[in-house]
C-alpha positions in Angstrom: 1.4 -10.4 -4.4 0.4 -6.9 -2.9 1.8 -6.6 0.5 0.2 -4.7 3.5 1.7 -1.4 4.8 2.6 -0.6 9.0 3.9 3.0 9.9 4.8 2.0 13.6 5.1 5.2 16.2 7.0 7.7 13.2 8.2 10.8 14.3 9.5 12.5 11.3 11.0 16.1 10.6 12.3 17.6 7.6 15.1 19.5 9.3 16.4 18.6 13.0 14.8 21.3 15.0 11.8 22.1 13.2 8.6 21.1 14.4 7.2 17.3 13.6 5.2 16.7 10.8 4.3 13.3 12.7 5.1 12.4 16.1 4.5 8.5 17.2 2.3 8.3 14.1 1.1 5.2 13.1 -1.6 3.8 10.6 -2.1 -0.4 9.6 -3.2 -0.7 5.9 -4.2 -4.3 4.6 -3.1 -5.8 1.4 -5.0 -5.1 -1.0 -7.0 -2.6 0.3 -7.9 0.6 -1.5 -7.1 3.4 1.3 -8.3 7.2 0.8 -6.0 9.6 3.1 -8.1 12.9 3.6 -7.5 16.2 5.1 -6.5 19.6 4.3 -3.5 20.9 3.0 -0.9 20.5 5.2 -2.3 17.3 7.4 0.8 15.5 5.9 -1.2 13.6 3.5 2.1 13.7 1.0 4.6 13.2 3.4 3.6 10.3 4.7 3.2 8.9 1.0 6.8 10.2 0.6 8.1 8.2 3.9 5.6 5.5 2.4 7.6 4.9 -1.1 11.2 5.9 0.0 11.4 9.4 -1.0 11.9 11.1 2.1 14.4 8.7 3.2 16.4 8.5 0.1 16.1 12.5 -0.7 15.3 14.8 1.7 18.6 14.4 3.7 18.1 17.1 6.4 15.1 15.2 7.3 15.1 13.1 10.7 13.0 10.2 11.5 12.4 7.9 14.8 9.8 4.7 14.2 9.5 1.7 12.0 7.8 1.7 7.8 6.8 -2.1 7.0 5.9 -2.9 3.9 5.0 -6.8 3.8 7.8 -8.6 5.1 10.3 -5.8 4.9 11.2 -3.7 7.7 12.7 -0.3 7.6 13.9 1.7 10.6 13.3 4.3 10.5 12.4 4.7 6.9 12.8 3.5 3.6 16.8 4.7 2.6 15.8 4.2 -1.8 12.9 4.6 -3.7 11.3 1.7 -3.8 9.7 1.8 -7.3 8.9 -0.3 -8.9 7.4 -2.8 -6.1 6.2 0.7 -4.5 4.7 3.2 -7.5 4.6 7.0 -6.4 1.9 9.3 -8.9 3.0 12.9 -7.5 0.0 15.9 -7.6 2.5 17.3 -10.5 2.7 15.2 -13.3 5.4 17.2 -15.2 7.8 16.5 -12.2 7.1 12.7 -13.4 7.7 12.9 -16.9 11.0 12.2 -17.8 11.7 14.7 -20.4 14.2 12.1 -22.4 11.2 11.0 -24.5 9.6 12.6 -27.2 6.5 10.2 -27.8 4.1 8.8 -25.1 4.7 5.7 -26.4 8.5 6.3 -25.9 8.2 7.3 -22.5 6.0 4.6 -21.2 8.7 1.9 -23.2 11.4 4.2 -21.2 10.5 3.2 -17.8 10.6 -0.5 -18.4 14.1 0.2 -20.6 15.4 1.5 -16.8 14.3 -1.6 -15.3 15.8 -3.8 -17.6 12.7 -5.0 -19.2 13.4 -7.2 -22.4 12.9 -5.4 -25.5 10.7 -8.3 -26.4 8.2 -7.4 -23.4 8.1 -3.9 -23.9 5.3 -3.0 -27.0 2.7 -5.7 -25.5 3.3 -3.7 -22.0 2.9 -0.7 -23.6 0.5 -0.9 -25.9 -2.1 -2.6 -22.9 -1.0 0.2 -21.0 -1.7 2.6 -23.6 -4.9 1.1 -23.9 -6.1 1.1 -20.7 -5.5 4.4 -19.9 -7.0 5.5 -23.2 -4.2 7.1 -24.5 -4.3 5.2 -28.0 -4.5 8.3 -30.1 -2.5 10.5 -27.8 0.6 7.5 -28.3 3.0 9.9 -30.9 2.3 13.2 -29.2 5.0 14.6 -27.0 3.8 14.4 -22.9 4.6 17.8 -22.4 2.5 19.0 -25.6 -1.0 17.8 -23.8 -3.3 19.1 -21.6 -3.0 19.2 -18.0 -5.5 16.0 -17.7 -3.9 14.0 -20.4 -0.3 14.3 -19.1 -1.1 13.2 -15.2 -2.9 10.3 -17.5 0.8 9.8 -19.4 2.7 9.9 -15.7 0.3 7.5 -14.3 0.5 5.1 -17.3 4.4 5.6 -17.5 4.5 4.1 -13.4 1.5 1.2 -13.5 3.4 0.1 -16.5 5.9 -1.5 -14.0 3.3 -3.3 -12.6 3.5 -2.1 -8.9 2.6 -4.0 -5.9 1.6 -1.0 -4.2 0.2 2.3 -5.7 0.5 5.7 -4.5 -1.5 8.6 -6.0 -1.3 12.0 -4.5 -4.8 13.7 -5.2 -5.2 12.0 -8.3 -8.4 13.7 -10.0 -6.8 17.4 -8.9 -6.5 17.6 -13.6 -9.0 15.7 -14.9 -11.8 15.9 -16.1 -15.4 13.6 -15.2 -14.9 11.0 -18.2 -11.4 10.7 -17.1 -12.2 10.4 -13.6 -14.6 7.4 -14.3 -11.6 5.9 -16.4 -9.2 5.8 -13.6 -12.3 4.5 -11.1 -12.4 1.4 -13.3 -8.9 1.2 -13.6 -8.0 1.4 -10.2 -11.3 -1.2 -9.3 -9.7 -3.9 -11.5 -6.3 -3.2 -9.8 -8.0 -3.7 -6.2 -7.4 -7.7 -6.2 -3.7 -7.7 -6.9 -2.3 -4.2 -5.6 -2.5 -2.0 -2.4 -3.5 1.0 -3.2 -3.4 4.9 -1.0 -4.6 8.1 -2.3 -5.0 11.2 -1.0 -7.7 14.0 -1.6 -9.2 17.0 -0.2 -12.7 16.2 -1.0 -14.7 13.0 -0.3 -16.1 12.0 -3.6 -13.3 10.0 -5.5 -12.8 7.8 -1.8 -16.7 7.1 -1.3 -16.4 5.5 -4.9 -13.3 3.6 -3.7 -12.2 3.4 -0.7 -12.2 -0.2 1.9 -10.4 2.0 4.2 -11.1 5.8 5.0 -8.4 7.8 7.1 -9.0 11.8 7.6 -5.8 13.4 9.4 -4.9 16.5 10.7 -1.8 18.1 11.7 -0.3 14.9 11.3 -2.6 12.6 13.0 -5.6 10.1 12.2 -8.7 11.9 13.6 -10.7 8.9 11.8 -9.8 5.3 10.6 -12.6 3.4 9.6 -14.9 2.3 6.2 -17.0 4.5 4.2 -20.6 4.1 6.1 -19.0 4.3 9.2 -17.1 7.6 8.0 -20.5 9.0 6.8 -21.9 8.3 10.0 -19.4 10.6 11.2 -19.5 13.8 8.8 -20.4 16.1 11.4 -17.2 15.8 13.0 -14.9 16.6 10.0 -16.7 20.1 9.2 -13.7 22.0 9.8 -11.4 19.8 7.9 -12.9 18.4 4.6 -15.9 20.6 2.2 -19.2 18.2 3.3 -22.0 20.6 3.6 -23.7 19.3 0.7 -23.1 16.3 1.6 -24.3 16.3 5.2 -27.9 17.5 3.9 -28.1 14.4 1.0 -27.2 12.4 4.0 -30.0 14.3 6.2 -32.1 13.5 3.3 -31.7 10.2 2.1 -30.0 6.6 3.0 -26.9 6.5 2.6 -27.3 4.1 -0.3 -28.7 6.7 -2.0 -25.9 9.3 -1.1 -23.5 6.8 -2.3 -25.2 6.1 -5.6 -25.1 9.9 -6.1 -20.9 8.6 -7.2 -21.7 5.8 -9.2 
């Protein structure tokens, strides 16, 4: 069952006296809902999915942390101490980081991450193969990961961490590699995850989360300057000029309903 996710007044630092990333930070997110994070670089979009899945806690040890991470009935104070994978899947912007580098088929390395979680050998080819095929990676299933294209391997890291069948999904800036056919593969993907998993994404542009998102968040410098859903975060454009690229967007919404602007995605 996909739990819901509670960062409760997080103050967070990656070394003792530097300045906060977050300070009393804190942000409800429902099961099952699909969450967009937006902002520019630097907002702490990816740290807070690293505090989120257990890799701050677990690996960045001159970091320093005050506040409470809930995720469903499990309590952490003031973070996560392990990665959580695999109830808590973590797609990074970089996709070679991801790949394990053990494997020399796409097939192989999919198969790899349920070998590490003790999967039964039995299990493993019907996992993989669905896998495989919903990611569309059929034909790409003998190549080596790191002989593809930029678009096909964040494809192979993705595939190689929903393969565990997470309860909760992280993707940082997903789309950043691939191309639009590729981009509408992952919409339907992550749409027919939506009833069983919780899933948070970040991005620096608005389109991928107006095709998604139940819950829209924009932050800056490390706090939520918006929490709300998609027409109500449209109704607000104007006051995220200076943080997100909308002027194209604000004159379609000048222009037409905002059915119509949102159909612009479909």
């Amino acid at each position: 069952m996909a739990p819901d996710i509670s960062v409760a007044d997080l103050t967070f630092r990656y070394y003792a006296n530097s300045p906060p990333v977050f300070s009393r930070y804190s942000l409800d997110i429902p099961a099952k809902t699909c969450c967009a994070i937006l902002g520019p670089t630097g907002s702490g979009k990816t740290t807070l999915l690293s505090v989120i899945s257990g890799i701050a806690g677990s690996q960045l040890k001159t970091a320093s942390a005050e506040g409470t991470v809930r995720i469903g009935l499990e309590s952490y104070a003031p973070l996560p101490r392990r990665i959580l994978f695999p109830k808590v899947g973590f797609a990074l912007q970089e996709p070679s980081v991801q790949i394990s580098g053990v494997k020399n088929t796409v097939r192989s390395e999919l198969g790899f991450t349920l070998e590490n979680l003790g999967v039964h050998p039995a299990e493993r080819g019907p996992r993989v193969d669905e896998t495989l095929r919903l990611f569309g990676l059929e034909r790409l299933a003998e190549r080596n990961p790191f002989h593809l294209s930029g678009g096909e391997m964040q494809r192979v890291a993705l595939a190689s961490i929903l393969v565990a069948a997470p309860s909760i999904l992280l993707l940082d800036e997903p789309t950043g590699a691939l191309d639009w056919p590729s981009q509408k593969r992952l919409k339907s993907l992550l749409r027919s995850l939506k009833t069983t998993t919780t899933i948070v994404f970040t991005d620096y542009t608005i389109e991928f989360a107006l095709n998604l998102a139940d819950v829209i968040v924009v932050m800056e410098n490390g706090r939520n300057v918006f929490v709300g859903n998609q027409r109500e975060f449209l109704d607000s454009l104007s006051s995220f000029d200076h943080l997100l690229p909308l002027t194209a967007w604000k004159e379609l919404i000048e222009s037409a309903s905002w059915e119509t602007a949102r159909n612009k995605l479909q």
